[in-house]
N, C-alpha and C positions, 0 to 999 in steps of 0.2 A: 520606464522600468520594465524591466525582461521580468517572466513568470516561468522556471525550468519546471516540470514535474518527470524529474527522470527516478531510478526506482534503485541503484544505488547508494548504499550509507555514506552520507558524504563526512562522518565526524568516526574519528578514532578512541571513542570512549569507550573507559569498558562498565558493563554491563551490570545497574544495581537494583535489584529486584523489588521492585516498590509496587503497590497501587498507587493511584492517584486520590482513589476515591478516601482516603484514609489520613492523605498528606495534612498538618498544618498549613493553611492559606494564607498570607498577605496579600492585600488588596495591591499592589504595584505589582505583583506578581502573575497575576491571573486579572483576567477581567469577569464582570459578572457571568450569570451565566445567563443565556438567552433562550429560553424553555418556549416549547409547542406543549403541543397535547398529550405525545410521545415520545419526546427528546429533546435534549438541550444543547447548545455547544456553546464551549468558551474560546478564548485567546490561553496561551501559557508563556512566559517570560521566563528564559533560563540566564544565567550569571552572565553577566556583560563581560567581555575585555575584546581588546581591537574593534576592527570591522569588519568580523564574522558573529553574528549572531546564531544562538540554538533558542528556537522558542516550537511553539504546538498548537496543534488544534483538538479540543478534545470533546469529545461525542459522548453522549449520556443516552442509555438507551431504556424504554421499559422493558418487560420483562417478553419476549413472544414479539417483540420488532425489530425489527435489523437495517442498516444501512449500506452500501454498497464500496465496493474498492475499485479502485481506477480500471478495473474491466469487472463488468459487471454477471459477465457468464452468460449464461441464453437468454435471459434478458434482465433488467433492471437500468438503472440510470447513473452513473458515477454522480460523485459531489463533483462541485467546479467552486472554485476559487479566484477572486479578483481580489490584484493588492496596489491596483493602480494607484489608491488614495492615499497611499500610506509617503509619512516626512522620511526624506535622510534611508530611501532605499534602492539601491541600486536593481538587486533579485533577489525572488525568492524560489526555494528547493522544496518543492515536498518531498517527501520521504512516505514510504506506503509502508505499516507492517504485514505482514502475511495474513491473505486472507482465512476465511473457513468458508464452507461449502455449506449450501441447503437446500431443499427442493422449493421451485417456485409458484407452486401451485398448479403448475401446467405441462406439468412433465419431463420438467429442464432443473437444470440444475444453475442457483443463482451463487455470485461469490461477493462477502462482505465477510459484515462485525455484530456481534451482539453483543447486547449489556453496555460494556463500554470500551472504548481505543481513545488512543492519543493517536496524532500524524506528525512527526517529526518535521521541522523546519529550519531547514538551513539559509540565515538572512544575512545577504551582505550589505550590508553600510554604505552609501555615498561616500561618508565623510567621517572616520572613524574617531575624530573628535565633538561631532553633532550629536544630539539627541536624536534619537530614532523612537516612529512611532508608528507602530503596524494598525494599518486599518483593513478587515475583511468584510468582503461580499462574500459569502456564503452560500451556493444552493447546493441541496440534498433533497433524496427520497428518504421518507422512512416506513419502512414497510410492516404490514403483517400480512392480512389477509388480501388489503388494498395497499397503494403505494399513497402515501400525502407529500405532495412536495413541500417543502420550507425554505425559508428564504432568511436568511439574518447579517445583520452589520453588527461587527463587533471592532474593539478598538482597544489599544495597549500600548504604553510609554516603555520601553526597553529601560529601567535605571538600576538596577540590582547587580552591585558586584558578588552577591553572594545569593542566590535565588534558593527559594524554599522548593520551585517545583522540579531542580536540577534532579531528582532523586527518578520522578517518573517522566524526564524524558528521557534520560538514561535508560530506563527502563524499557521505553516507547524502543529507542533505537535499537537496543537488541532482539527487537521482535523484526525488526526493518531484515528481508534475505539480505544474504552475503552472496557478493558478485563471487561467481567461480568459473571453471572452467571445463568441461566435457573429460570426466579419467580422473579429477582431483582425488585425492586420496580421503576424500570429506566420511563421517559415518552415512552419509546418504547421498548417494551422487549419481549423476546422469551417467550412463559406459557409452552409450551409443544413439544416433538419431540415425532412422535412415528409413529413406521412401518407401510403401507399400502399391505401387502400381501407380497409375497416374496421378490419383488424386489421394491418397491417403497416407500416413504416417503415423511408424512404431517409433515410440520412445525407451528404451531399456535401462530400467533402472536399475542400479545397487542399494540396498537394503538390509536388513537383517529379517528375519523369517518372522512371522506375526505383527510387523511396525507396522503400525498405519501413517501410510505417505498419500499424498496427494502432488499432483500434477496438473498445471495451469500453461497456458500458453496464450501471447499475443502478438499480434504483425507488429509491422512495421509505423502502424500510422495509427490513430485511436479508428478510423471508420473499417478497419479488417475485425471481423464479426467473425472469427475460427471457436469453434466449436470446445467444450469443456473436453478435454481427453480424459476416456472410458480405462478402468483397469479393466486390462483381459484375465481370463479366467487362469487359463495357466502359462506358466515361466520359469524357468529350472530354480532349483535351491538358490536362493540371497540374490536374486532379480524379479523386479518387479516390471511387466510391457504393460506400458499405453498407448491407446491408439486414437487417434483422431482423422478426422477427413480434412480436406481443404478445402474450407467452403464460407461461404459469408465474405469474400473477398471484394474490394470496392470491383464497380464497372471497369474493363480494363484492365483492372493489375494480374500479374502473370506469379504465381508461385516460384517459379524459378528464379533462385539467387538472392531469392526475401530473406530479410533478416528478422527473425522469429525470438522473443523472450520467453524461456522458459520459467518457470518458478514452481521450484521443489518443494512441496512444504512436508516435516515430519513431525513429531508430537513435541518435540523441544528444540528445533534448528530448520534453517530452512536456507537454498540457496537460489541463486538466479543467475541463469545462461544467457548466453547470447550465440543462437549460431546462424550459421547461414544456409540456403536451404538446396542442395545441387540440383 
């Protein structure tokens, strides 16, 4: 079984604003939940039909700890996922919502979740007439002051043609950026990428005057360590420049021609680029 984590909505649902934490549960639905000290996480089962599954993973946080998103900023540890174990799966998609930003105690700035998230997942079926049964490994940091790792196995029967928790991964997926493109016509969009000397780079955004946007960037590979981009001070009327250095790059690799992920995030939409770097 393949494990994709690309960061793409891979499902065409539209968007129904729920919490989770509020939802009626059925037990075939969700799996318990598996609590630490500071946090819990479960499985989530959305409505069957063919052999594409939507189910989740959802994170419970207390109040002043947070957990990490698949780049973790200047530092922290992503979660990692194994679904080797699992019956009747061919792969599985996670799906990442937009992170938020916090300082990490050491002068950086880290990027995750508090309180609580779901992570969307997209699961295909071996055999779209078998029972399928997701089983996870699980590791996470959860953090406040210190990081604690956790470690949990959790496990889920896919049988619901009508799932209770369908409302908050709906939900899950409209937090997931929208893949776009450099110029799109979006209320918040990237205008321009373009080098600042050898080693540094401005990003020019579109905005509207007073929105709080944030801007993320990652290589090519999980081990390029590029840096959070800074907002600069100043940028004419309805553009926003950030700027970041080139740096944290594995042994070896050359900036030039790198294919870099941007990720826009704004207070209600968020999108994510893909460009390449001259």
């Amino acid at each position: 079984m393949t494990v994709m984590v690309p960061t793409r909505a891979a499902f065409g649902f539209a968007a129904i604003i729920a919490s989770c934490a509020t939802l009626p549960v059925l037990a075939q639905d969700s799996s318990p939940w598996l609590k630490d000290g500071h946090s819990a996480v479960r499985l989530l089962a959305g409505s069957r039909s063919g052999a594409v599954l939507m189910g989740g993973i959802a994170f419970q946080l207390q109040p002043g700890w947070h957990t990490y998103w698949r780049n973790p900023g200047d530092s922290g540890v992503p979660p990692r996922f194994d679904f080797a174990k699992s019956d009747n799966v061919e792969a599985v998609t996670i799906l990442w919502p937009a992170p938020m930003k916090f300082a990490d105690g050491a002068g950086g700035t880290s990027l995750g979740y508090q309180r609580q998230v779901v992570l969307p997942l997209r699961i295909v079926a071996k055999n779209a007439d078998r029972p399928v049964t997701l089983r996870a490994e699980i590791s996470y940091a959860v953090c406040e002051k210190i990081c604690i790792p956790v470690e949990a196995r959790a496990e889920l029967a896919f049988t619901s043609v009508a799932s209770t928790e369908d409302q908050a991964l709906f939900a899950a997926l409209d937090s997931v950026p929208k893949p776009a493109t450099i110029g799109d016509p979006n209320p918040i969009t990237i205008r321009d990428v373009k080098r600042d000397g050898n080693t540094g780079m401005v990003v020019e955004v579109a905005a509207p005057d007073g929105s709080d946007v944030n801007l993320f960037v990652e290589g090519p590979t999980p081990d390029w360590a590029l840096p959070v981009p800074k907002l600069l001070d100043h940028g004419p009327p309805g553009i926003k420049r950030f700027a970041f250095d080139l740096e944290g790059l594995p042994p070896g690799a050359s900036p030039d021609g790198a294919a870099l992920k941007l990720t826009l995030v704004g207070a209600d939409r968020s999108y994510e680029f893909n460009v390449n770097l001259n």
